[in-house]
Rosetta silent file (secondary structure, phi, psi, omega in degrees, C-alpha in Angstrom):
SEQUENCE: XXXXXXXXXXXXXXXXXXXXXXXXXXXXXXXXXXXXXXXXXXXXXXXXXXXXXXXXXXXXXXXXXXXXXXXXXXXXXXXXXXXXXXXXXXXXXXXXXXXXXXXXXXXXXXXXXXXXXXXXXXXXXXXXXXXXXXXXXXXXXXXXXXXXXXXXXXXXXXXXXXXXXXXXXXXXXXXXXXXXXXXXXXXXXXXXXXXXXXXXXXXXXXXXXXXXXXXXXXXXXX
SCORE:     score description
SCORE:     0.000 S_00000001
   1 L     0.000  137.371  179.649   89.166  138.185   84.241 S_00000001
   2 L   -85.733  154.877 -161.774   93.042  137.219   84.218 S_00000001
   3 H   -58.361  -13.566 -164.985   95.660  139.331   82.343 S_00000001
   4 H   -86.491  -21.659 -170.637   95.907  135.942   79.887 S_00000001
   5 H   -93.360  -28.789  143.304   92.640  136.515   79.041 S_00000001
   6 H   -26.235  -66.826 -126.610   92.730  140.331   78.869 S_00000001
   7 H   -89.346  -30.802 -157.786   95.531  139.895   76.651 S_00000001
   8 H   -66.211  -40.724 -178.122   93.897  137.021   74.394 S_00000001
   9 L   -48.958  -25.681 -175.756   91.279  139.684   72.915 S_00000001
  10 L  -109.164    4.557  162.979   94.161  140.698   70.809 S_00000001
  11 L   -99.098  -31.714  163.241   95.318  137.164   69.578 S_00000001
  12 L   -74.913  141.101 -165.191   92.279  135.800   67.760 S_00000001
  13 L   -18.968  -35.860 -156.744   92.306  135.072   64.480 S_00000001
  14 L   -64.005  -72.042 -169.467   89.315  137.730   63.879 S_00000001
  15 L   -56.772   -8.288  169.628   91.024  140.337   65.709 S_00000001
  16 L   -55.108  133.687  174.966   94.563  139.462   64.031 S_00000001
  17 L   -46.052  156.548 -164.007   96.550  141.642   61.186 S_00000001
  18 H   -76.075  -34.002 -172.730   95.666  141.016   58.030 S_00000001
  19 H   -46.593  -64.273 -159.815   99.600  140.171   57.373 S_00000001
  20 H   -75.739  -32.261 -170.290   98.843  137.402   60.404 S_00000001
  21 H   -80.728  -58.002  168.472   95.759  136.219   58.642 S_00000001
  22 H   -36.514  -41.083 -167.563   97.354  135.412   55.189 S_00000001
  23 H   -88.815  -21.857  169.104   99.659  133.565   56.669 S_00000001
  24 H   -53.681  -55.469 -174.939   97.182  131.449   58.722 S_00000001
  25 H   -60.231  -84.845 -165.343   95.562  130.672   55.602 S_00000001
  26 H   -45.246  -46.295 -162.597   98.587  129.845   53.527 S_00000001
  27 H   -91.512  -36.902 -178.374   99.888  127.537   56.247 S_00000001
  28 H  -103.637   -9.842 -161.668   96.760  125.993   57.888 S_00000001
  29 H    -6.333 -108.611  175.007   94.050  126.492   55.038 S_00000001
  30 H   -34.424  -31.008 -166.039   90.892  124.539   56.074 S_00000001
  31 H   -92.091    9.180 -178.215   92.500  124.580   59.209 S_00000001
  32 H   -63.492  -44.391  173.112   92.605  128.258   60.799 S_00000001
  33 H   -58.608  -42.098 -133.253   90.046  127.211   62.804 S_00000001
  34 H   -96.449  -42.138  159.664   91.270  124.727   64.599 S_00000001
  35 H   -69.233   -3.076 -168.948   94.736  126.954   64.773 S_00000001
  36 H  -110.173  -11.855  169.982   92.913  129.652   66.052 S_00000001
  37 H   -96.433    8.243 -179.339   91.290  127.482   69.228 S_00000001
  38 H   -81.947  -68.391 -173.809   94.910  126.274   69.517 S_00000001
  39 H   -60.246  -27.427 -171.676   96.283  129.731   70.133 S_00000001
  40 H   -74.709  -40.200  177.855   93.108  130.364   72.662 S_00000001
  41 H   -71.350  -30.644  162.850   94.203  127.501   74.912 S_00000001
  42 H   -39.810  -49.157 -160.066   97.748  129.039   74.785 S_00000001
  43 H  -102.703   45.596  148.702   96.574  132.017   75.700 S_00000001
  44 H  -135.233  -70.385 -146.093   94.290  131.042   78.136 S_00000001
  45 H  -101.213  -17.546 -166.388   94.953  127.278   79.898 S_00000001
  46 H   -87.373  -29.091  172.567   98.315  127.439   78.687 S_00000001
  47 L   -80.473   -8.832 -158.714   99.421  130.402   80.846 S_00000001
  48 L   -92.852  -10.987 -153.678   97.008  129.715   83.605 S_00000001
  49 L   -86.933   -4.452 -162.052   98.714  125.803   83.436 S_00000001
  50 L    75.145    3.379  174.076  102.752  127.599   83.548 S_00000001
  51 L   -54.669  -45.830 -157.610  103.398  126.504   79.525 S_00000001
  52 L  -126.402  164.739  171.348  103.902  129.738   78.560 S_00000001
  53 L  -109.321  145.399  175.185  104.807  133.089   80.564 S_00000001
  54 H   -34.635  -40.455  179.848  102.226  135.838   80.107 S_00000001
  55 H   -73.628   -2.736  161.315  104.343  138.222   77.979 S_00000001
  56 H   -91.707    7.987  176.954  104.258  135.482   75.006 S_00000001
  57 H   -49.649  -67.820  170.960  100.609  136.175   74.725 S_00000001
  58 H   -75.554   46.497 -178.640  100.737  138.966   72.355 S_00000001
  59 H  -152.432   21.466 -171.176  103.503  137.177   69.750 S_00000001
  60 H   -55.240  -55.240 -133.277  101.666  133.334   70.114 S_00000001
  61 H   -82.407  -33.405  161.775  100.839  133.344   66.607 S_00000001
  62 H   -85.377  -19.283  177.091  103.826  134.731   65.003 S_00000001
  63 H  -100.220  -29.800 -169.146  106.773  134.109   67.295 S_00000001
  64 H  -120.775  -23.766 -164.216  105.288  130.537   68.150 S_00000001
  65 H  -118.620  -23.036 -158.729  102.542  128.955   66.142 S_00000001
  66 L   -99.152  -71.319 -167.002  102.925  130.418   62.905 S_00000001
  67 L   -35.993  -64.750  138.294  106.998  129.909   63.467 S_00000001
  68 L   -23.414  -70.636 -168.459  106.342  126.249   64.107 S_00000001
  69 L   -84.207    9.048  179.326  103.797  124.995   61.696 S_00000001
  70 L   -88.987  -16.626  166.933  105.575  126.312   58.528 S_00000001
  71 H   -68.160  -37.406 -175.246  108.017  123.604   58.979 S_00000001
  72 H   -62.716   10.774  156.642  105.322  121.271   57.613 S_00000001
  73 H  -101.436    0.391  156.669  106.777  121.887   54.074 S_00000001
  74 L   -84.201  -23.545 -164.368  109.692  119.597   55.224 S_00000001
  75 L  -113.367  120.072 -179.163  107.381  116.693   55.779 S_00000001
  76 L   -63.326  159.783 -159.919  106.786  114.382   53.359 S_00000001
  77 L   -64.064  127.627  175.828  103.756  113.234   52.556 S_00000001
  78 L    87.935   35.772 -170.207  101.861  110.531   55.244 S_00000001
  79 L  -104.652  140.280  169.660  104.957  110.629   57.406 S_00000001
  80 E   -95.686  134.032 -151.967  104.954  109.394   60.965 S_00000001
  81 E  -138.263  147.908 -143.981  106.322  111.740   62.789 S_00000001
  82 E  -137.498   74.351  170.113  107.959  112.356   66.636 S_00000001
  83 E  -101.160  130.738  163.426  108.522  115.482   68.672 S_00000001
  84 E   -72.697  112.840 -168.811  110.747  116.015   71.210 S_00000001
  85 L    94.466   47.046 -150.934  109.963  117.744   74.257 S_00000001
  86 L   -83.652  -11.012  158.787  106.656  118.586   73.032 S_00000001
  87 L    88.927 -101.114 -159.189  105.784  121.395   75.998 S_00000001
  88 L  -123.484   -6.838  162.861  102.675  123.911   74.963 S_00000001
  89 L    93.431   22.499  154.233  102.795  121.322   71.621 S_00000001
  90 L  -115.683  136.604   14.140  105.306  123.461   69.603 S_00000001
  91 L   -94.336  -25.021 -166.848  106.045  122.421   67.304 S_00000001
  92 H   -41.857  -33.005 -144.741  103.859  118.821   67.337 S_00000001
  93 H   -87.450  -54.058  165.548  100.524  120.179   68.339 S_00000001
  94 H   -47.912  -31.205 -157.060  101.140  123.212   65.435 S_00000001
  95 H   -94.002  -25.632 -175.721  102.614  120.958   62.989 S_00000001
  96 H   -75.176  -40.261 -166.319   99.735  118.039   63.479 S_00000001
  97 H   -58.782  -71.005  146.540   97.089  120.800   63.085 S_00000001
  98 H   -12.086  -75.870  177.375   98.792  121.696   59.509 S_00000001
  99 L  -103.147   74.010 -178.612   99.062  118.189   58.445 S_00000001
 100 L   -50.657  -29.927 -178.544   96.295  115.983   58.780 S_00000001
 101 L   -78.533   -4.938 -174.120   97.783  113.492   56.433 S_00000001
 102 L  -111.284 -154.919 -147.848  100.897  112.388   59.159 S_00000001
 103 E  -140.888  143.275  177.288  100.767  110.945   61.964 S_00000001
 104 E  -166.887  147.586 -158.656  102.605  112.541   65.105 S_00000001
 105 E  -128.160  136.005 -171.420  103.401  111.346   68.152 S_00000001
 106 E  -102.059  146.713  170.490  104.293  114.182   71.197 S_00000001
 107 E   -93.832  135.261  164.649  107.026  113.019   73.521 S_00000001
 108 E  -152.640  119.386 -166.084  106.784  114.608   76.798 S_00000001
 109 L   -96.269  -29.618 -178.930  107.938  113.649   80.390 S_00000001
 110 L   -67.451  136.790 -162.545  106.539  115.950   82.463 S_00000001
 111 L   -69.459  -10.998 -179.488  103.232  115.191   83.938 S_00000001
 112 L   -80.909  -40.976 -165.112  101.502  118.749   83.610 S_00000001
 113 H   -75.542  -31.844 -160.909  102.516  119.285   80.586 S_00000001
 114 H   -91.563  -28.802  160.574  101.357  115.986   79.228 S_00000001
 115 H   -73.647  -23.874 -159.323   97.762  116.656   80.605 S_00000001
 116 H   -83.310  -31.442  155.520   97.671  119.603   79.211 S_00000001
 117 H   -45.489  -61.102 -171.700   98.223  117.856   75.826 S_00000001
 118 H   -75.166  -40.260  156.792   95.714  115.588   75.748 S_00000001
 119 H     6.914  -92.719 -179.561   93.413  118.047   77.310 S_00000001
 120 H   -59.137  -30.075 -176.052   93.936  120.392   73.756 S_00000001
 121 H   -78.141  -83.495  172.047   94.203  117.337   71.512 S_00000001
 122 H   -27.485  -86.423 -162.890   90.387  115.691   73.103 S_00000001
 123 H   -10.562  -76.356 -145.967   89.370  119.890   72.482 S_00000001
 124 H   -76.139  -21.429 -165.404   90.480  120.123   69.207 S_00000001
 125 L    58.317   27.511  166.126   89.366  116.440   68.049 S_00000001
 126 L   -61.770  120.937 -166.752   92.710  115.589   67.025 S_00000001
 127 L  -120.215   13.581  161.148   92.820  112.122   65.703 S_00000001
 128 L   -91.079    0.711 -176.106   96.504  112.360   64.461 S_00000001
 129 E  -151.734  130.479 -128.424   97.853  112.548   67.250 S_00000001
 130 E  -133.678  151.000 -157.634   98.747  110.382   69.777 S_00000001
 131 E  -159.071  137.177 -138.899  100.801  111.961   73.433 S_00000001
 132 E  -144.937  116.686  173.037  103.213  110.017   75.088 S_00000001
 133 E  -125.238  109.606  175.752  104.705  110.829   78.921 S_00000001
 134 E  -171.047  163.655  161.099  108.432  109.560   78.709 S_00000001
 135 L   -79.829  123.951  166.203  111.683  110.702   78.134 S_00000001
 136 H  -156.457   77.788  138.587  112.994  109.526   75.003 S_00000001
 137 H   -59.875  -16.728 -178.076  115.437  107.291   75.617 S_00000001
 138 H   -84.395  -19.547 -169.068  112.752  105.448   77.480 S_00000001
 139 H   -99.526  -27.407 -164.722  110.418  105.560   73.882 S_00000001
 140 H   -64.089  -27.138  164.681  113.424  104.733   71.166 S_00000001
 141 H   -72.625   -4.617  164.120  113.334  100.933   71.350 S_00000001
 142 H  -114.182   -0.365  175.959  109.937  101.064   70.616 S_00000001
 143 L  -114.060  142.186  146.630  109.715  104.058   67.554 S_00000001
 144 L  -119.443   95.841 -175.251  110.570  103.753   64.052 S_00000001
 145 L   -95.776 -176.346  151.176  109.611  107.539   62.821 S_00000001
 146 L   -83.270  -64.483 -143.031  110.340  109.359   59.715 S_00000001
 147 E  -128.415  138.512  139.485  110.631  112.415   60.754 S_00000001
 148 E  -103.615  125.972  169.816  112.094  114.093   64.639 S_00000001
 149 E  -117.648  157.054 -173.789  111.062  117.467   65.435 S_00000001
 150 E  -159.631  143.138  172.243  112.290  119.219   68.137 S_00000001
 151 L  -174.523  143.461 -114.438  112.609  123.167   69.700 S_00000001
 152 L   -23.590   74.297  164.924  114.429  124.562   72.249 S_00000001
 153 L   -57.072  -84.720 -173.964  115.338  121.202   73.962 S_00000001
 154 L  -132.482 -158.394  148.943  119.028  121.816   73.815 S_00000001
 155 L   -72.870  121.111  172.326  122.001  122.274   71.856 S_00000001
 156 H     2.327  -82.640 -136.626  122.743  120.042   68.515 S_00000001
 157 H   -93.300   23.925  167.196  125.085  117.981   69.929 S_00000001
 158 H  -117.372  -10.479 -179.199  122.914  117.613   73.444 S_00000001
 159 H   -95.579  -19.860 -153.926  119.834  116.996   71.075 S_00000001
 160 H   -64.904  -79.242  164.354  121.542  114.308   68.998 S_00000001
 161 H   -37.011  -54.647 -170.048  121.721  111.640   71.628 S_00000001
 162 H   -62.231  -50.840  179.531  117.814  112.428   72.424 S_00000001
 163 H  -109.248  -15.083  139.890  116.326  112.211   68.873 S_00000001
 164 H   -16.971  -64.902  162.661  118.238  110.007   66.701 S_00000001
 165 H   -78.052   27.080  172.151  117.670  106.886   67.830 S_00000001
 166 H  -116.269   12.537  165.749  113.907  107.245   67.514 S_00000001
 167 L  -102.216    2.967  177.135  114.476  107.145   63.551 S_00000001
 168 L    35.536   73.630  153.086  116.169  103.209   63.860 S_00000001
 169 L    69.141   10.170 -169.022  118.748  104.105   61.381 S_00000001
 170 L  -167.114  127.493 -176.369  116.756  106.098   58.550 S_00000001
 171 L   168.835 -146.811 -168.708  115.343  109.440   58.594 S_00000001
 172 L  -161.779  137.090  120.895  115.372  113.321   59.204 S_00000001
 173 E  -119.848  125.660 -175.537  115.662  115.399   61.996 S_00000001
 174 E   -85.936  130.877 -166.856  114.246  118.791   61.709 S_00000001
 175 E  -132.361  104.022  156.176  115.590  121.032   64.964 S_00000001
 176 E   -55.202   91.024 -169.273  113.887  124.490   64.947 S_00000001
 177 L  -112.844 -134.705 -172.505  117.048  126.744   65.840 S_00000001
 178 L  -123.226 -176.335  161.416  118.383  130.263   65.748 S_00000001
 179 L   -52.802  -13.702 -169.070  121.204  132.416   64.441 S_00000001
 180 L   -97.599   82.064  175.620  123.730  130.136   66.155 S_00000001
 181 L   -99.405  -95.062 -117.421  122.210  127.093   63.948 S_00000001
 182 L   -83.791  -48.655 -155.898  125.767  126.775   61.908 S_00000001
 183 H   -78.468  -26.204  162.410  128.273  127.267   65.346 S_00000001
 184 H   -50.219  -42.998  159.463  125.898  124.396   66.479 S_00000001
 185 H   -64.692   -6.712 -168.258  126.587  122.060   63.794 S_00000001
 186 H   -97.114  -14.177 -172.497  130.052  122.781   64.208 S_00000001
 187 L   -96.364   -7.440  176.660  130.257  121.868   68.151 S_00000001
 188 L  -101.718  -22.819  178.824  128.497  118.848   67.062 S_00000001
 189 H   -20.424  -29.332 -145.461  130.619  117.067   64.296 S_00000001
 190 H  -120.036  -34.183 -175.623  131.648  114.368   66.887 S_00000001
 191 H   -78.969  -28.517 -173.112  128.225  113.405   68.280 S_00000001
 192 H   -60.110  -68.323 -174.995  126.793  113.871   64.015 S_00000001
 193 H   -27.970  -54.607 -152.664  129.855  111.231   63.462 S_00000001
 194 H   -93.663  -23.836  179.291  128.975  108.645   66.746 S_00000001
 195 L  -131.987   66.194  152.039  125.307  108.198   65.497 S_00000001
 196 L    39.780   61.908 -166.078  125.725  108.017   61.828 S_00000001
 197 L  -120.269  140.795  167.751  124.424  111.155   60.817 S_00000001
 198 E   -64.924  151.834  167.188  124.547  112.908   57.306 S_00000001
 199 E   -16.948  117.338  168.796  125.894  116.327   56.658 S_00000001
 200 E   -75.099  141.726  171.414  123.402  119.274   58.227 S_00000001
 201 E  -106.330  164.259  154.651  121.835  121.542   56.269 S_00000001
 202 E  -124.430  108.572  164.006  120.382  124.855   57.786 S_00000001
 203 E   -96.041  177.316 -160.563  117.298  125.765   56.065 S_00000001
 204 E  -132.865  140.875 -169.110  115.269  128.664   56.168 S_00000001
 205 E  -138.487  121.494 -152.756  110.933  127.941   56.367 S_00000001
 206 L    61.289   64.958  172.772  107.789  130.136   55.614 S_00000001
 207 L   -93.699  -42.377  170.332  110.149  132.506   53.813 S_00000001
 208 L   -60.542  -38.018 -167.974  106.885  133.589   51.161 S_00000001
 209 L  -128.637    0.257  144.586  104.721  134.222   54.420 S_00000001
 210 L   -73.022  155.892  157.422  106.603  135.042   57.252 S_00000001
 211 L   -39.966  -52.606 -171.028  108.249  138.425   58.319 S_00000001
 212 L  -152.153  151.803 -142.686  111.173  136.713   59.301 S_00000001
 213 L  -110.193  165.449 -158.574  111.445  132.961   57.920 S_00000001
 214 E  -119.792  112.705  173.492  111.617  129.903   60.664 S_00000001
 215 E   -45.167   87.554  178.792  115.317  128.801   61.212 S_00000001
 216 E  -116.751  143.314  174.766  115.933  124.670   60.703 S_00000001
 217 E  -118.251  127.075  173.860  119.016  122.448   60.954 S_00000001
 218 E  -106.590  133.471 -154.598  117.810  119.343   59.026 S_00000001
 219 E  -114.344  140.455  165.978  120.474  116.353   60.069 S_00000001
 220 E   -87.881  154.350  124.447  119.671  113.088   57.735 S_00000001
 221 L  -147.226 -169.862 -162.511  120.222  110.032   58.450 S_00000001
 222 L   107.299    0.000    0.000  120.544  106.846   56.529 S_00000001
């Protein structure tokens, strides 16, 4: 047996804190299962595939899955929806899982990564969700989303350029950041400016059912 799998015995839902369990419920309701065979391919296919390094095994659900799909109280209802960079599928794969009613399309370029999506999507019977291998600047002349989500691509004003134009002039992007969220908006003011973006907000997400509440700079625009 491999250490990811070792280590997995202490990540399923059953075996999870009760703390960890509420909030699966508040955020996924009908849907813990389906989050909880989510976290087992992280913590199995996703470490044996290089998505993840071993040592995020025991913190999937709270540092990554949990952190992620609580964002889904930004997105309006029936929204088509776009993430950039989608990796191990946070946030898209969490956030689709959540929200049954949008629609969400994973961006991804790398070819490993993008089997490993549809892989877990075919698992999971995701029918919401549709995975895409491009870069995308190569996808934006062909999306009109609602919604971009995106975490840790880059920096604001290196993310800007990337997800913007996949909203054709009317939208949201939600960027899952950190403590530097506000010195980010501020190194960005000139790229928010060159593609017609509204004022950033930095909101705070899951605040009732997290520990510690999931960081967002939401940039409008339109």
């Amino acid at each position: 047996m491999t250490e990811a799998n070792d280590e997995f015995l202490d990540v399923s839902l059953t075996s999870a804190s009760p703390e960890t369990k509420l909030a699966v419920d508040a955020v996924f309701g009908d849907a813990a299962e389906l989050a909880d065979q989510y976290v087992h391919h992280l913590s199995t296919t996703g470490i044996e595939w290089g998505l993840l390094g071993p040592r995020e095994v025991p913190r999937l659900w709270e540092r990554h899955v949990l952190n992620c799909a609580v964002v889904e109280e930004l997105i309006p209802q029936g929204a088509l929806v776009a993430d950039v960079g989608s990796g191990a599928g946070l946030p898209g794969l969490a956030l689709a899982i959540a929200r049954p009613d949008s629609q969400f399309i994973l961006i991804e370029p790398l070819e490993r990564r993008v089997a490993w999506l549809d892989m877990v999507v075919e698992d999971l019977g995701l029918t919401n969700v549709d995975v895409v291998r491009a870069r995308s600047e190569q996808v934006a002349g062909n999306l009109d989303v609602d919604i971009v989500t995106a975490r840790a691509v880059s920096a604001l004003k290196s993310l800007l350029p990337l997800t913007i134009p996949l909203l054709s002039g009317s939208g949201e992007l939600l960027a899952i950041k950190g403590r530097s969220a506000p010195d980010e908006i501020v190194s960005a003011q000139k790229a928010l400016k060159k593609y017609g973006c509204g004022q950033p907000e930095v909101l705070q997400a899951g605040a009732d059912v997290l520990v510690e509440a999931t960081t967002i700079v939401r940039v409008p625009v339109g």
